[in-house]
C-alpha positions as CSV (number, residue, x, y, z in Angstrom):
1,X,-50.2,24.7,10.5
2,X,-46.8,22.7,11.4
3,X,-44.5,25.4,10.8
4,X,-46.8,27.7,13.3
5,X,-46.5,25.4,15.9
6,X,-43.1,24.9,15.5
7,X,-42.7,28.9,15.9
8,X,-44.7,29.0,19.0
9,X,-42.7,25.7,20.3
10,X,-39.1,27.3,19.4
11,X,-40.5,31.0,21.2
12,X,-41.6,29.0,24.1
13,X,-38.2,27.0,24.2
14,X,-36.5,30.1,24.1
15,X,-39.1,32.0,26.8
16,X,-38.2,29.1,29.1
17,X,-34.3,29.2,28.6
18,X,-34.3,32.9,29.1
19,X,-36.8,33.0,32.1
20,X,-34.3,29.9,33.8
21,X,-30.8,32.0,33.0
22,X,-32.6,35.2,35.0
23,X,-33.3,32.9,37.9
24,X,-30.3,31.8,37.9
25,X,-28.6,35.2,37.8
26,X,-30.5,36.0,40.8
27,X,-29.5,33.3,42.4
28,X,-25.7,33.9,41.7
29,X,-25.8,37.3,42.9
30,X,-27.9,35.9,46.2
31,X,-25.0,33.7,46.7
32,X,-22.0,36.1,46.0
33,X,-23.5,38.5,48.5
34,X,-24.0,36.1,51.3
35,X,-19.8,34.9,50.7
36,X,-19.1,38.7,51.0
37,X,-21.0,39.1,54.2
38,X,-19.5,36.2,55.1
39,X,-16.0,37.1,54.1
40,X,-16.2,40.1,55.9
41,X,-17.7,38.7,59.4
42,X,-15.4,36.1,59.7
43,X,-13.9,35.3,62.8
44,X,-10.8,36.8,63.9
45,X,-9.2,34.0,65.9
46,X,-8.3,30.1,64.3
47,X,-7.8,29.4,60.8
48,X,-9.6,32.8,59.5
49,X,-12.0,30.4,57.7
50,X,-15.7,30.9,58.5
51,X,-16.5,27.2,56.0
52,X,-16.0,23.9,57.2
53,X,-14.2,22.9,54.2
């Protein structure tokens, strides 16, 4: 019975890893479009720089 549950905990573990590193892929690729969008509509007067830092 232990080495069961230690299959389903180590398949869970790994479900929960996996499901995290798509989330986060999605928000990567959220983020890289909104600096394009905001690379390309940037301001043509002052500094060029559309970020405050």
């Amino acid at each position: 019975m232990v080495p069961l549950l230690l299959v389903l905990l180590l398949a869970l573990i790994l479900f929960g890893i996996g499901f995290a590193v798509k989330v986060l892929w999605w928000v990567a690729i959220v983020v890289l479009i909104l600096w394009l969008i905001g690379f390309v509509a940037r301001p043509k007067g002052g500094s060029g720089r559309w970020y405050r830092w």
